[in-house]
N, C-alpha and C positions, 0 to 999 in steps of 0.2 A: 526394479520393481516399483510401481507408482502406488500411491497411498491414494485409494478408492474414494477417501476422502478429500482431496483435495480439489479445489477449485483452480483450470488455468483460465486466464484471462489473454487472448491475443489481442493484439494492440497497435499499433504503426507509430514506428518512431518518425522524429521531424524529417528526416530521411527516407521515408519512405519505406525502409524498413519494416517487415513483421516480426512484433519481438511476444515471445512468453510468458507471463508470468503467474508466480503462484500463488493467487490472494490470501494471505494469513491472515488479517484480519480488517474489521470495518471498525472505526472510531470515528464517534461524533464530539466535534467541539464545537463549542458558539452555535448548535445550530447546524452545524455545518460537518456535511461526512467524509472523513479519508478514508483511503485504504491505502493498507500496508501488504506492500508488494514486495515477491523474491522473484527475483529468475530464475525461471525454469531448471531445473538439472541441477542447482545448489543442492547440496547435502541438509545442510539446514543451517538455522538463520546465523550461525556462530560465523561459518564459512563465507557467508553472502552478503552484500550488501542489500539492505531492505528500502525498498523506493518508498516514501509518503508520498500520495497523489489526491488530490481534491476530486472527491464523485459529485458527480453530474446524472442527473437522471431527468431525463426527456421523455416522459408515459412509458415505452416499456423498455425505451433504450437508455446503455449506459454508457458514460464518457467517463474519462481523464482527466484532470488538468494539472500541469506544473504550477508551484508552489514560488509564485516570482517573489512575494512580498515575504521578507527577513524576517519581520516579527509576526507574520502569519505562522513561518514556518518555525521560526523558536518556540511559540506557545503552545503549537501540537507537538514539539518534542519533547518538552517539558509534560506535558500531560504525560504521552508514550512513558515517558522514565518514571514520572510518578506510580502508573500501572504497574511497568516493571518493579520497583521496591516494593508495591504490596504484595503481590505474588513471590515474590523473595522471602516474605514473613513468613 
């Protein structure tokens, strides 16, 4: 049964690939917006692994992007956990 709520996003992987996912949330750092992505069919986010991808938005279209740079991607994880422990309170 799919939750009426949720947003999927398809997507092409480097492969050519058309892959699912199910946008859980949008986080801005620097400026700058990720979203945090599961795949499709996951139970929920315990079971799955959650993609961080850098959004792109081109007037009314929206892109992708992987996360090449280490310490780009340590300080929006580090945000992520920070979130998590407030929501834990």
């Amino acid at each position: 049964m799919t939750n009426k709520n949720e947003q999927l996003i398809e997507t092409t992987d480097e492969d050519g690939n058309k892959v699912t996912f199910e946008l859980i949330d949008i986080v801005t750092v620097d400026d700058v917006e990720y979203a945090l992505l599961l795949p499709a069919g996951e139970k929920n986010e315990e079971e799955g692994e959650i993609l961080v991808m850098r959004l792109k938005k081109d007037g009314e279209e929206f892109s992708f992007e992987l996360i090449d740079d280490d310490a780009e991607f340590n300080k929006i994880a580090e945000y992520i956990e920070e979130l998590e422990d407030e929501t834990e309170d």
